[in-house]
N, C-alpha and C positions, 0 to 999 in steps of 0.2 A: 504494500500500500504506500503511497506516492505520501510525502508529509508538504503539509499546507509552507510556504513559504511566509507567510504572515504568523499564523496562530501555530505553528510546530505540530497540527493534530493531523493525524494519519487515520482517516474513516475508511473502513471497508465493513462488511454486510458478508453474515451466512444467513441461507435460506435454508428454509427444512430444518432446522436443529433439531436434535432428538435431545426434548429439554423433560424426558422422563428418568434421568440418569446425573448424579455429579459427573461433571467433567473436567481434570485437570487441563492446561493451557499454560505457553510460553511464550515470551513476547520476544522477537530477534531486534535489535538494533546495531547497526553496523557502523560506525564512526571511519572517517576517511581523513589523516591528516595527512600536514601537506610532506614530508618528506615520506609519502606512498605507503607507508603503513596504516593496518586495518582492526580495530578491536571492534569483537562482537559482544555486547553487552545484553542479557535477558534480565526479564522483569517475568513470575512467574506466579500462578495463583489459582483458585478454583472457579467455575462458572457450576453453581449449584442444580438440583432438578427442582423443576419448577412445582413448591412446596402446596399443592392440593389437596394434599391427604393429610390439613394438621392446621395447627391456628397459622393465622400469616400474623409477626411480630414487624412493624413498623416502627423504626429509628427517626424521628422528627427533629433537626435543627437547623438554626438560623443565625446570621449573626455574631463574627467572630472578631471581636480587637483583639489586635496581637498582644496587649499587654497578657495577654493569658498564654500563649503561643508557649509551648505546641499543646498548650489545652491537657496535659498528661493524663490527669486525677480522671478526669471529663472521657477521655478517650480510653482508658484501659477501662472503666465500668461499662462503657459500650460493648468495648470486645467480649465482657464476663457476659452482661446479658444474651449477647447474641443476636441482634435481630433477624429478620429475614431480609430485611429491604433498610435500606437509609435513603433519605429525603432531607435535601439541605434545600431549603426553600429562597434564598439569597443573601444578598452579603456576603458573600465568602470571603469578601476582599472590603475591605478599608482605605480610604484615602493616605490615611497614616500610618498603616501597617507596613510594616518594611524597618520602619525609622527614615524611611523619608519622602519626601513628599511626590508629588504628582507632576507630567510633564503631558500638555493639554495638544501640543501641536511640535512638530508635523506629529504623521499619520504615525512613521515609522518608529519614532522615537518616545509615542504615545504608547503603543504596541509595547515595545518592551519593558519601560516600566509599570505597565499594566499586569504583563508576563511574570516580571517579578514578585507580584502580589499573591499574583493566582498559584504561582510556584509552592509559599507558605503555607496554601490549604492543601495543596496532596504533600507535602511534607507532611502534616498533622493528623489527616486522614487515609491516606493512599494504602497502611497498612492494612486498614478495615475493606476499604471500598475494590482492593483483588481481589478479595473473594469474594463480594456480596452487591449483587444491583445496586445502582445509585441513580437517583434521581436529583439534577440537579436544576434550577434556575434561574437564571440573572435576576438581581434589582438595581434597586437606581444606584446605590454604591459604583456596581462593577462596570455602569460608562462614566463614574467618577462626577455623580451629581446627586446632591443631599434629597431633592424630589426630582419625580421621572413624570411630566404629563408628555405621555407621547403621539397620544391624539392621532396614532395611525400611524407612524411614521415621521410627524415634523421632525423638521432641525430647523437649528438655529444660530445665528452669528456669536464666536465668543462674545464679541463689544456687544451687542444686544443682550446676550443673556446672562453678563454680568450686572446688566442693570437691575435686575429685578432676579436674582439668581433661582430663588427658591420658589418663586411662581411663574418662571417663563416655561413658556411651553415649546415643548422638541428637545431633541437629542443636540446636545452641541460637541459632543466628543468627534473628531473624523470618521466617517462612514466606514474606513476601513479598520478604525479600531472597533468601535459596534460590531462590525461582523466578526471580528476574532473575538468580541466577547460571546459572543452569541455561539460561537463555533467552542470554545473551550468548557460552555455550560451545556449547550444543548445537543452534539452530536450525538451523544449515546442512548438519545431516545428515539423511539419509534417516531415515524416521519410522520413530519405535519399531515394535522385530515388533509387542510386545501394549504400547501405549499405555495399561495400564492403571495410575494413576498409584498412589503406595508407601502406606502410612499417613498422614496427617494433607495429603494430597492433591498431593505430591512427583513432582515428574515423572521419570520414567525416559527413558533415551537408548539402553540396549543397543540394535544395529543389527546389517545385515552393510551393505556395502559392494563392488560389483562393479568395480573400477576395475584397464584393462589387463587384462591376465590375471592379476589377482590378487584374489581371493575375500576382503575384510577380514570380522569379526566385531569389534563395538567392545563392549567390557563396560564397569563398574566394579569395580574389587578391594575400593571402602569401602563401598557405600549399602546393601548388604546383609549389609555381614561383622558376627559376632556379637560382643558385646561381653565386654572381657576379666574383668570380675568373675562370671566362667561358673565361670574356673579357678584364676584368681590369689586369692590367700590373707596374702601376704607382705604388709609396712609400705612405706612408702614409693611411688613408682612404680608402679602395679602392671602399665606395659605394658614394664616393664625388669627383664632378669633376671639379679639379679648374684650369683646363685650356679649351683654345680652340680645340677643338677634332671634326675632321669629324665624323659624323654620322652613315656611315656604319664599322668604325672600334670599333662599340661599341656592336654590332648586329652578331649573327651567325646563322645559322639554326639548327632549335630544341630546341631553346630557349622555354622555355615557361613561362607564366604568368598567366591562368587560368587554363591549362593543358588540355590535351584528354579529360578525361573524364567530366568534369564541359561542355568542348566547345561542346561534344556530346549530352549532355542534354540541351544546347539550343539548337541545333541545332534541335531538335525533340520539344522543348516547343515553336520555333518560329513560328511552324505550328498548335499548339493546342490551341483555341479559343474557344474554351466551354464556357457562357457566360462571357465572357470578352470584357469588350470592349476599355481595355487597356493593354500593356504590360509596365512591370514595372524593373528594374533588381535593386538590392538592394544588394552593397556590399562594401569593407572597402572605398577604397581609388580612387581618379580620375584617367580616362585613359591619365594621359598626364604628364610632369614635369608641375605641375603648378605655381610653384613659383621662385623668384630669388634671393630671402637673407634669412638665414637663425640664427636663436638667436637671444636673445636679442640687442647683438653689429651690427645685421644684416649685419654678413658675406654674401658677392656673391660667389655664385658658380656658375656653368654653366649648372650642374645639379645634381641632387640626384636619384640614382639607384633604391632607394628607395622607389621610385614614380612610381603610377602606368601607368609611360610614356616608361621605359624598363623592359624585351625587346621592342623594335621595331618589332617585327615579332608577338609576342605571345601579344601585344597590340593590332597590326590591326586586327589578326584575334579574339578577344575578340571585338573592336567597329564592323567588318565585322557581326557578328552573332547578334549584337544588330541593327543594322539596319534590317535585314531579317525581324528580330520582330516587327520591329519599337517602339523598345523600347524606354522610358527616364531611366535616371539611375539617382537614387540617393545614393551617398555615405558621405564618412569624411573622419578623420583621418590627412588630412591637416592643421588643426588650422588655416585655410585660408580659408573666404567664398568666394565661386566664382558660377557663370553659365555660362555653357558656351554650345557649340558644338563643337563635335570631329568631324576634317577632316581626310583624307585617302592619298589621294597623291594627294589632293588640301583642300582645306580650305572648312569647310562647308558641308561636303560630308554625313553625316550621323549623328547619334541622340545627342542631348542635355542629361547637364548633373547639376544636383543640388547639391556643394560639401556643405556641410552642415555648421553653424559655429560650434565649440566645444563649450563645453557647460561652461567647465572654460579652457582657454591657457594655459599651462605650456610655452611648445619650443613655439616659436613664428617662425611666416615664413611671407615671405613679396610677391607682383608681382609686379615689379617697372621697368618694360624697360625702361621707358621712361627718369628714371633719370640714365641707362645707355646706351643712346643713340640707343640701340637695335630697329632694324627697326618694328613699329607695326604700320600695315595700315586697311584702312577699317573702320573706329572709326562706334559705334552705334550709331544714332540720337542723345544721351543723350550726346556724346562727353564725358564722364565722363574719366579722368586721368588712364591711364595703360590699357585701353580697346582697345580692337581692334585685327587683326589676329596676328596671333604671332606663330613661329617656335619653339617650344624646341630644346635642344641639341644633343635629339635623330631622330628628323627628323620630330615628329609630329605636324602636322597645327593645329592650335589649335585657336577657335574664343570665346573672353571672350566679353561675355557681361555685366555682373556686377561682383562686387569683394569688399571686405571689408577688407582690411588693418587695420593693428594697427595703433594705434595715434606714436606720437613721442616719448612721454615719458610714459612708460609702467609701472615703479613701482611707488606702493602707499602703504602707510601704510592701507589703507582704502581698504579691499579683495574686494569688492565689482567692487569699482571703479575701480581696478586696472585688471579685469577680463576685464569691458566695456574698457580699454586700449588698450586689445591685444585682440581685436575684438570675444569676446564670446557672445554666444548666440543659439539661435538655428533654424530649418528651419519646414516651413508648407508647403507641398504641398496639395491642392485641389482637384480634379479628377471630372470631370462634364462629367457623359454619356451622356447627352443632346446633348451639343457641341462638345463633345473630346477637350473640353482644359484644360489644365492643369496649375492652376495660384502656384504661388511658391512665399514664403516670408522667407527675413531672418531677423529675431528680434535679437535686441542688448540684453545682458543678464539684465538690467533696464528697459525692455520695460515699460512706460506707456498706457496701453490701451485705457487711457481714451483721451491720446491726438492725434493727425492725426498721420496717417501712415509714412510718410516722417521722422519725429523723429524718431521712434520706429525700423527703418530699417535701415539698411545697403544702401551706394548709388548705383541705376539702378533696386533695390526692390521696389513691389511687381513685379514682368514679369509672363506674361502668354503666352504660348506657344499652338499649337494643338499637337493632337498626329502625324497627317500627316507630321508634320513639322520634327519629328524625322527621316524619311527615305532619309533626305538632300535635296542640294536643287538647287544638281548640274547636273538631271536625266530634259533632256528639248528636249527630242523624245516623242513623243505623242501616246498612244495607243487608240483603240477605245473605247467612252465614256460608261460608265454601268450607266443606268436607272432605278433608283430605284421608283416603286410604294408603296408610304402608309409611315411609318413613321417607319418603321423596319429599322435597320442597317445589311447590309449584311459583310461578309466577303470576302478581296477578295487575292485572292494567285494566285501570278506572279510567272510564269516558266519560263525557258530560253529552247534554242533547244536541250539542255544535259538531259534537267527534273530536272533539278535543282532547288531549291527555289532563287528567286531573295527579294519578300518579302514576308511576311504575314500582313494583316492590316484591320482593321472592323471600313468599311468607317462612315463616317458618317450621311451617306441617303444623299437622293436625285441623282443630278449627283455625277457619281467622273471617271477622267480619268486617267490612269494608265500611269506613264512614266517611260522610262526605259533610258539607259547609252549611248546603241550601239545599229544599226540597227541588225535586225531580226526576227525568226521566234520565238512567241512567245507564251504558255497556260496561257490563264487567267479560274480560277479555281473561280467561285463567287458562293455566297450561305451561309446559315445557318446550322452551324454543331453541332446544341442543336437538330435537326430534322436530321439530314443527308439527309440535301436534298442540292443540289450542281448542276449545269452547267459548263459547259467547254467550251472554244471556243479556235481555232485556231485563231493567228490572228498576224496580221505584221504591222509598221508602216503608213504602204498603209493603212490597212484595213478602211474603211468608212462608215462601219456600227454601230449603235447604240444597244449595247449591255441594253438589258429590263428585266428586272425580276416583 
């Protein structure tokens, strides 16, 4: 395989893998110096079978300043757990990690100190990541800009977008450093659904992902979200909002935040269930403002544009399409661990989400209503501080059930300690076909293994969820029951009277009854689509028959 002359990366492709079997694998590189001599250099490691027959263990991180580098404590309790899959959601690189700084133009000289950076995370990871899939994908760090609105594709002049850095919209990094980021994060995925590249020729990476029984969908939350001089009008900042502001004066229509075409590919992956017997969406950032102080000095704001709570329009219809699926979402990028579920125009309404901790803080972010009197009701059993529903800025209901805050005093001379400070660490999610549940743990970057869980976590960690739980839990109209014989999982896809998908979701045997919002005529669509064998039924809230397979 030929290596890229820009990004160093040498992509080639097997078809047909017989991926029912581990299979070890050797990597050849052949070095040519100039007085004619030749060393061959290997890199060697396993490509595991594709783990169907067992829970699939999910490795969640985001987010790495070097002051922790190479992350040790962090990365050897990875290796002990074992995951199946790792999922670095972005960040991997920092403007300051290196020990030094950044170099913006030319192209060429961008490229390499960029290379430098990205070099530090397979230093720190690359032991784990030969033998176990990786999911990787850019955020706005890795084209070396604090927010990313990239609106499709725009770019933008350095001299322009130093004016207003943090809310100009487009890429101002050179095109060809963008594509070597884009190539060093995203080659090792499955190729884009439509490879059709953004404006000024920007490659796209949205995907799905079949691994185990669990169905991924990989987006981006920046290359298409619209930029914030849509709405903002105020001095200073204009992706920080430090006043009181209604709701819909922040909101317009055609906003977007995963765009057309990402929201078209769920909307087509919501109905695809080929052995899966979870749906998963994996991408940078939470659908909601999650937090309320922001730095070290822990400034309040009232919100950050920056989050993936605006827009308000191009949010709900990104949490809208994850409920169809009944998806969970895990992401990052908030240096704030939280889980929680996203509401709609009530609290509760639709899927759970696992923001993940970072793996070292830099910016530190806080979620603290409660020491700003901000109304948050509904507390979980645990009663634990700052939980409970709670409204952002932008208008979305938002139900936190655990959360991991920084300590008070965040600097130490001691890198280690002062990471476990500002709440780093990282997240495991579990996936059990058996049940459909999904248990979910956030470790502090010191984890001891050897001692109980409660240490080693974050408070309201370990939480296990179902997957049913993801389609909300505010749907309390009853459709006719489905009967399931034997110990198969069917699938079952709810219509509305338009032919609309309401959801998709691969129950978990036995009974399961179908609830929907509002009365109506309704198609329940049940069956196994590894066979294409499928039933239909008409059926209305009335209906009082027992639907049997």
């Amino acid at each position: 395989s030929e290596i890229d002359e820009n990004s160093y990366v040498a992509k080639f492709k097997i078809e047909n893998w017989p991926d029912n079997v581990d299979h070890t694998y050797r990597l050849a590189y052949t070095e040519h110096f100039e007085d004619g001599s030749t060393k061959t250099n290997y890199r060697e490691g396993l490509i595991r079978k594709d783990p169907v027959d067992k829970t699939l263990v999910v490795g969640g991180f985001t987010c790495q300043f070097d002051y922790g580098f190479p992350y040790t404590p962090l990365v050897n309790n990875v290796a002990e757990i074992n995951p199946d899959l790792l999922y670095f959601s972005g960040d991997q690189i920092y403007e300051a990690n290196g020990g030094y700084g950044i170099i913006r133009y030319p192209a060429d000289r961008a490229i390499l100190n960029y290379l430098g950076k990205w070099y530090m995370f397979g230093w720190a990871f690359g032991d784990l990541m030969k033998d176990k899939p990786t999911i990787t994908i850019p955020d706005d760090h890795e084209v070396f800009q604090g927010n990313l609105w990239g609106a499709g594709g725009k770019t933008i002049s350095l001299e322009d977008w130093e004016k207003n850095a943090d809310a100009s919209v487009g890429f101002v990094q050179p095109l060809e450093m963008v594509d070597v980021v884009m190539q060093t994060n995203c080659s090792q995925l499955p190729d884009p659904v439509d490879p059709t590249p953004m404006d000024n020729s920007i490659a796209v990476y949205y995907t799905d992902l079949l691994y185990g029984n669990v169905s991924f969908a990989i987006v981006g939350d920046w290359v298409f979200k619209s930029g914030v001089e849509n709405v903002s009008w105020w001095d200073g900042r204009r992706d920080h909002i430090k006043f009181p502001v209604e709701a819909v004066k922040l909101d317009k229509p055609g906003l977007k935040l995963l765009g057309e075409r990402q929201l078209e590919f769920l909307d087509t992956w919501a109905e695809d269930w080929v052995n899966a017997e979870f749906k998963c969406l994996l991408s940078q950032t939470i659908f909601a403002n999650a937090s309320t102080h922001h730095g070290g000095n822990k400034m309040f704001l009232y919100g950050d544009m920056d989050s993936g709570g605006w827009p308000k329009s191009g949010r709900d219809r990104a949490v809208k399409v994850m409920r169809k699926a009944s998806a969970f979402h895990i992401c990052g990028d908030q240096h704030l661990p939280s889980f929680a579920q996203y509401g709609l125009d009530n609290y509760r309404q639709a899927g759970w989400v696992f923001c993940t901790p970072a793996i070292a803080v830099g910016y530190q972010r806080s979620f603290l209503p409660e020491e700003l009197n901000i109304p948050i009701q509904n507390k979980p059993d645990h009663q634990l501080d700052n939980t409970g529903e709670f409204t952002d800025v932008f208008g979305n209901p938002h139900y936190v059930y655990a959360l991991g805050n920084p300590e008070e005093k965040t600097k130490y001379a001691n890198r280690y300690r002062q990471a476990v400070s500002r709440s780093s660490g990282f997240g495991i999610s579990t996936f059990d076909p058996v049940t459909g549940d999904i248990r979910n743990e956030a470790y502090r970057f010191d984890a001891d293994l050897s001692q109980p869980l409660e240490q080693n976590m974050f408070p309201g960690w370990p939480v296990t969820i179902n997957k049913l739980d993801n389609l909300g839990e505010d749907a309390k109209i009853q459709l006719p029951t489905i009967r399931v014989k034997g110990d198969k999982h069917p699938v079952v896809k709810l219509y509305d009277d338009k032919n609309e998908l309401v959801y998709a979701v691969r129950t978990n045997g036995g009974d399961y009854s179908p609830k929907v919002r509002k009365p109506g005529k309704y198609k329940i669509v049940v069956g196994y689509p590894e066979n294409e064998i499928w039933k239909e039924f008409e059926v209305t809230p009335e209906s009082k028959e027992i639907i049997e397979l």
